[in-house]
C-alpha positions as CSV (number, residue, x, y, z in Angstrom):
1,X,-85.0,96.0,185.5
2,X,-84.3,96.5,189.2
3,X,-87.5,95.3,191.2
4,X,-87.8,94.1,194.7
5,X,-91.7,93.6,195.5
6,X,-93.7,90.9,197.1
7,X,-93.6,88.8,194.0
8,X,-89.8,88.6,193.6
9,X,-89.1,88.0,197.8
10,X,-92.3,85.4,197.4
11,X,-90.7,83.4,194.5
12,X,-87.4,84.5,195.6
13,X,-86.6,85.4,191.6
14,X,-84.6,88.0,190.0
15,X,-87.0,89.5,187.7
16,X,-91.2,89.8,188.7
17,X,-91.7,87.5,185.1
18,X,-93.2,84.3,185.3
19,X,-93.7,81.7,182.2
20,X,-97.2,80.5,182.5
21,X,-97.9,76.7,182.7
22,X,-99.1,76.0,179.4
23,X,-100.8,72.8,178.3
24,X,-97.8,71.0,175.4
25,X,-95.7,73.4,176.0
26,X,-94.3,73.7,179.2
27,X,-92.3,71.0,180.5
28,X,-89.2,70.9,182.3
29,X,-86.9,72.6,179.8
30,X,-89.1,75.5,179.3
31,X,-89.4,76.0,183.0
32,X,-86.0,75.4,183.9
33,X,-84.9,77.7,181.4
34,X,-86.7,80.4,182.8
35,X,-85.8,79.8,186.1
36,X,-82.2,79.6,185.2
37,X,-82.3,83.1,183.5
38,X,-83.9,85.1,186.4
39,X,-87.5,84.6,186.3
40,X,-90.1,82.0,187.3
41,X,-90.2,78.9,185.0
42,X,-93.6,76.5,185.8
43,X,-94.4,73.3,184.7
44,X,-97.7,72.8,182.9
45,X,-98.8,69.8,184.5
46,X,-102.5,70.1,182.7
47,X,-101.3,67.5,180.2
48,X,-99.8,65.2,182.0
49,X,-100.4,62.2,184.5
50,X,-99.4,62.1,187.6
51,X,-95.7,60.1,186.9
52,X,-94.9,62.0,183.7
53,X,-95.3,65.1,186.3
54,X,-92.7,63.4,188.7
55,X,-90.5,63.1,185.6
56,X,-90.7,66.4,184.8
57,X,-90.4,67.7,188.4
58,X,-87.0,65.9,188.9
59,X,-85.4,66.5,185.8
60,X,-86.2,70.2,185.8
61,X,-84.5,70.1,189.4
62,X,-81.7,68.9,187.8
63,X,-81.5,71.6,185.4
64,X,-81.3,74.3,188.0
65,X,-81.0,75.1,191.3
66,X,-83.7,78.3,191.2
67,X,-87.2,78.0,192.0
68,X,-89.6,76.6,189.7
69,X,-93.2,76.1,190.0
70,X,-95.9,73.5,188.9
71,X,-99.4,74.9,187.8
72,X,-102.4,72.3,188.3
73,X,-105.8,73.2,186.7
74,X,-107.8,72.0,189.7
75,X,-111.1,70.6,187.2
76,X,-108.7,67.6,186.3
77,X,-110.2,64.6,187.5
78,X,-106.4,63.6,188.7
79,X,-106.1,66.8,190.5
80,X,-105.4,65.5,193.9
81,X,-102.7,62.7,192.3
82,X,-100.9,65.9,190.7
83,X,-101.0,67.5,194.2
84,X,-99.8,64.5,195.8
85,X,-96.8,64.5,193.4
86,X,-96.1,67.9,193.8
87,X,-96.1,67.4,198.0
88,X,-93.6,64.1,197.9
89,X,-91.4,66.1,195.1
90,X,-91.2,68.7,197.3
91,X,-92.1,72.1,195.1
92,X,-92.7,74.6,196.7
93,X,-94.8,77.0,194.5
94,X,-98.1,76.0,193.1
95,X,-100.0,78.1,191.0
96,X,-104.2,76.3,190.1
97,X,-106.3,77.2,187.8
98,X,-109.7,76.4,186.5
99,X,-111.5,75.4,189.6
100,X,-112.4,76.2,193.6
101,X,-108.6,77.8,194.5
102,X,-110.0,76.2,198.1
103,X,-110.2,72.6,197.4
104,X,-106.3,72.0,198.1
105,X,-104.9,74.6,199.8
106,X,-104.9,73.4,203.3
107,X,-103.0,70.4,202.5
108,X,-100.4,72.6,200.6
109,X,-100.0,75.4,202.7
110,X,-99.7,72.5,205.4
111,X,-96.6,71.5,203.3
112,X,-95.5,75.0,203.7
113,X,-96.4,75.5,199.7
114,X,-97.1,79.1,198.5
115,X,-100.3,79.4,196.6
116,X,-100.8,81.5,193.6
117,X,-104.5,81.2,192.0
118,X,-105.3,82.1,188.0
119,X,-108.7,84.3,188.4
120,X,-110.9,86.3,185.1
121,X,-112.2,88.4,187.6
122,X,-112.8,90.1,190.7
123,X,-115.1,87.9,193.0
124,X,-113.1,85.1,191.4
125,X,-109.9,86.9,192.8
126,X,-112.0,88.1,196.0
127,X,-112.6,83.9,196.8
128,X,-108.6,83.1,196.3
129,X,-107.7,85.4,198.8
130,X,-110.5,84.3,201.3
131,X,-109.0,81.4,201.5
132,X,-105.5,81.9,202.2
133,X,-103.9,81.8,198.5
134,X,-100.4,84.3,198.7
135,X,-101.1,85.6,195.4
136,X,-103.3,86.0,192.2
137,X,-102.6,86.3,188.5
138,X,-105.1,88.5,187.0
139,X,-106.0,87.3,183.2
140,X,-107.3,89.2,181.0
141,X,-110.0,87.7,177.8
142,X,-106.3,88.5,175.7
143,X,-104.7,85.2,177.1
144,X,-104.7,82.2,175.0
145,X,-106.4,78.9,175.8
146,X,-109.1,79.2,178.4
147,X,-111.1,82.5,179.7
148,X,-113.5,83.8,182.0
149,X,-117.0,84.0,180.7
150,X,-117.2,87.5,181.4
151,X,-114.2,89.0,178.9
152,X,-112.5,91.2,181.2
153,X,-109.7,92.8,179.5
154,X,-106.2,93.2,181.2
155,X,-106.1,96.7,181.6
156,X,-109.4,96.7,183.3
157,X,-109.4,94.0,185.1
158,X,-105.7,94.5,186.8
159,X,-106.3,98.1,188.5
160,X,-109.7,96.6,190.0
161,X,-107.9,93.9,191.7
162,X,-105.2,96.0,192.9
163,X,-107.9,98.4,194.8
164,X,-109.3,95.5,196.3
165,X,-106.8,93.0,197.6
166,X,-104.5,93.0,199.7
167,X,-102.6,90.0,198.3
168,X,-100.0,90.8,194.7
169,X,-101.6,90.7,191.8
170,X,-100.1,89.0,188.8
171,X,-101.2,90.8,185.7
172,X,-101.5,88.0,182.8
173,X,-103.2,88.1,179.1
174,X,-101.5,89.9,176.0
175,X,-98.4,90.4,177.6
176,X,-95.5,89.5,174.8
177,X,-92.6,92.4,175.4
178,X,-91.2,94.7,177.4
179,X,-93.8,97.6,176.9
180,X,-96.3,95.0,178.4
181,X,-94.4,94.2,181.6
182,X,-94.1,98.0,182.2
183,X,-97.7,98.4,181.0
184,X,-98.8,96.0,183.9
185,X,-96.5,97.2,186.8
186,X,-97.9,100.6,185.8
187,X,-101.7,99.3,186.8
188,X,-100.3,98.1,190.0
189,X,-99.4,94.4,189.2
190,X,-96.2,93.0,191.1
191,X,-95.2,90.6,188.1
192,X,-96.3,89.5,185.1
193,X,-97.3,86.1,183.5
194,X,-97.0,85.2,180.2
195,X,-97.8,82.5,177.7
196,X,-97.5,83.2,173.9
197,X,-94.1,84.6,173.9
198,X,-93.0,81.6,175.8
199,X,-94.6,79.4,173.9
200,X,-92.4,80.2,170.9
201,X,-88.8,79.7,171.9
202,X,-86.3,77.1,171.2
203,X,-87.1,75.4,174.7
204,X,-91.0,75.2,174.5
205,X,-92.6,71.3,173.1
206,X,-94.9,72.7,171.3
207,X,-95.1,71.8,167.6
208,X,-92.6,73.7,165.1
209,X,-96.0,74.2,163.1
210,X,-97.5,75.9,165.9
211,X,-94.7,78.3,166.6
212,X,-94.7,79.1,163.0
213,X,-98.3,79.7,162.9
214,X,-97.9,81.8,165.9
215,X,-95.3,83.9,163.9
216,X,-97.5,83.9,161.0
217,X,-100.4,85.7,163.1
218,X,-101.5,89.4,162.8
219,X,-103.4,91.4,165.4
220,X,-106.7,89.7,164.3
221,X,-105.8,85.8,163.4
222,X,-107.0,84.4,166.5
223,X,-110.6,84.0,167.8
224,X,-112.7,83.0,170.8
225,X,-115.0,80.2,170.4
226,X,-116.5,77.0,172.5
227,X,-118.2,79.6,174.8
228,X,-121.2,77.0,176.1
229,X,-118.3,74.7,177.4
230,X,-115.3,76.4,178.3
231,X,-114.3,79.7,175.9
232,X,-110.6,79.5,174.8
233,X,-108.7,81.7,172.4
234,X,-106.8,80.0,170.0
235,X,-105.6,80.8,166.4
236,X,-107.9,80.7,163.5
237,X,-108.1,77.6,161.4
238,X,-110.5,75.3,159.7
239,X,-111.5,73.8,163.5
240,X,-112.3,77.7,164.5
241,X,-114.4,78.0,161.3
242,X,-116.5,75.1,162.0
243,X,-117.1,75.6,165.3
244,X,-118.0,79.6,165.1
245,X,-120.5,78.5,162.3
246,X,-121.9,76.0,164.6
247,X,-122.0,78.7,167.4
248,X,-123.7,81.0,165.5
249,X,-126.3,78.4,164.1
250,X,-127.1,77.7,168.3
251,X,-125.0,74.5,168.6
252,X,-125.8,73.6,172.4
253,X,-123.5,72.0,174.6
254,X,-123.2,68.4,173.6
255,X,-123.2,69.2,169.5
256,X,-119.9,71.6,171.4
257,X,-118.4,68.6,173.0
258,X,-119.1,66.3,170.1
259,X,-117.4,68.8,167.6
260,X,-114.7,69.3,170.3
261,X,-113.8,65.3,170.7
262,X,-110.9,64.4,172.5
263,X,-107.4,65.5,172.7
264,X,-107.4,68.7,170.1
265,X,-105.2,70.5,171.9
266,X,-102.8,67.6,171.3
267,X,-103.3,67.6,167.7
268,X,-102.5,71.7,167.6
269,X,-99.7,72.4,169.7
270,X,-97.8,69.2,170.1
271,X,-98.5,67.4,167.2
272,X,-98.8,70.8,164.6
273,X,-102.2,69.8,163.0
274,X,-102.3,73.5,161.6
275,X,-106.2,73.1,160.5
276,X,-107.8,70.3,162.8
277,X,-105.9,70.9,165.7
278,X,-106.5,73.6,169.0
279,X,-103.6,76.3,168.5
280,X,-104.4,78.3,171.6
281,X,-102.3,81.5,171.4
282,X,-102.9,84.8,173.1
283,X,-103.7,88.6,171.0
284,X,-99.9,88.8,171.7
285,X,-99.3,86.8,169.1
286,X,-99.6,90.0,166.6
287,X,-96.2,90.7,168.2
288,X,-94.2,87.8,168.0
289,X,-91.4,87.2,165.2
290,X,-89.5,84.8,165.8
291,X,-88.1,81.8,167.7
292,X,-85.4,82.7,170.3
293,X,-83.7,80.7,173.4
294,X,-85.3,81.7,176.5
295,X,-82.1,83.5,177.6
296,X,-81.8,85.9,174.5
297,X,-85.6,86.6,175.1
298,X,-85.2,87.0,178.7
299,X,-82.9,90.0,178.1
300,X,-85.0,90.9,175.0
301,X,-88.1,91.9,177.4
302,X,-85.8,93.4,180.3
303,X,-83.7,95.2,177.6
304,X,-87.1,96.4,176.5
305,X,-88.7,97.1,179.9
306,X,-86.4,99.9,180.7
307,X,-85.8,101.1,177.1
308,X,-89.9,101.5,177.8
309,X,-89.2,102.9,181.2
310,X,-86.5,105.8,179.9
311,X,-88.9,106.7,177.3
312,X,-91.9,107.5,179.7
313,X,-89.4,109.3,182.7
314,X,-87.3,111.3,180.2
């Protein structure tokens, strides 16, 4: 995997593969990990306050001297103490999510921070670069955890961003091997995101139940559901059941909310409640075995990218 694009001289990263900031799951390890082994490791600051964030920050520079990243979903009520963190820490990479990709990004860019923003779609991805973000990741209804009300796939919704920006476009959602990455690039994407695949290696904090469950899962075990309040994908359990039954019956959004309570996705990922717990997982899921160290996976998907490559040039 020789590539040198607009992703790899933004990030200033070996390979165009970057770890997604997952909620439980991606703290400094993961994301120094990542970084160490050619790609672009990010902390998932949605799950933490703003000094656990510092903590993490410092001890993932510890860990490596590559880039790393810290992803802030911008609907957190904190948002602007996570931004201030990141700003005195001195990271240089932010990628937001889940919100106006405007309501920062003066301050950071006046930090000379690059800007990546997560979009579903394309007036979403049309707004980020309006107001001056370097980048997008494109993601597709495949990604785990939360999606864009319209379901856009991946393959559909990368090539329409690519006609219309002028900015990179990350291609995110379903991507768990090398065919993917080459998949992606093939649409026009610059680099890739993804989640699931990171999710389950030796360096993730997510639950060993979760991984396992992850594992577990076939190309139909996980489902969408809590679409009045915020869709996310996550893997089927007795929590989905409930509230797809409730969904169907009309629940509205506070009998959503109610069901929903507080801290689920705690339970699920970093606690392994396999039934009352939030497991968000990605379709990608289908192709993930087993638990590896980010390294050996790291050369898994490039070993795979250009045994995908060969097989399509030959």
């Amino acid at each position: 995997m020789e590539i040198n694009n607009r992703i790899t001289k933004l990030f200033e990263i070996k390979y165009p593969i970057i770890q997604a900031g997952m909620v439980w799951v991606s703290g400094w390890k993961l994301a120094s990990a990542v970084s160490n082994n050619g790609g672009l490791g990010l902390i998932g600051s949605g799950s933490m306050k703003a000094d656990l964030l510092r903590e993490h920050i410092q001890k993932c520079r510890a860990a490596t001297d590559k880039p790393f990243c810290v992803n802030v979903p911008l609907l957190r009520r904190d948002a602007a103490d996570l931004i201030r963190v990141v700003i005195e820490e001195n990271v240089k990479i932010v990628f937001s999510s889940a919100g106006h990709p405007g309501k920062f990004i003066d301050e950071l860019k006046k930090n000379n921070i690059s800007v990546v923003h997560v979009v579903p779609s394309l007036k979403y991805a049309l707004k980020a670069e309006s107001v001056g973000c370097d980048a997008v990741v494109g993601e597709g209804v495949e990604a785990g955890g939360h999606n864009g009300a319209d379901e856009i796939t991946t393959f559909c919704l990368i090539p329409q961003l690519v006609d219309a920006l002028k900015i990179p476009v990350i291609a995110a959602g379903g991507i768990a091997d090398g065919r993917g990455i080459l998949a992606a690039l093939s649409l026009g994407a610059e680099g890739v995101q993804i989640g699931t695949r990171f999710a389950v290696t030796e360096e993730s904090s997510a639950h060993p139940n979760y991984k396992m469950k992850v594992i577990a899962a076939k190309d139909n075990d996980t489902i969408l559901v809590l679409k009045k309040i915020g869709m996310a994908r996550m893997i089927k359990n007795e929590f989905t059941s409930i509230v797809y039954k409730e969904e169907l019956n009309g629940a509205d959004e506070e009998k959503l909310k109610l069901l929903l309570g507080e801290k689920r996705e705690r339970l699920g990922i970093f606690e392994g409640d396999e039934q009352n717990g939030m497991m968000e997982a990605g379709q990608g899921a289908g192709l993930i075995k087993e638990i590896l160290p980010v390294k050996d996976l790291m050369q898994r998907l490039i070993n795979e990218y250009d045994y995908a490559l060969q097989k399509v040039t030959r």
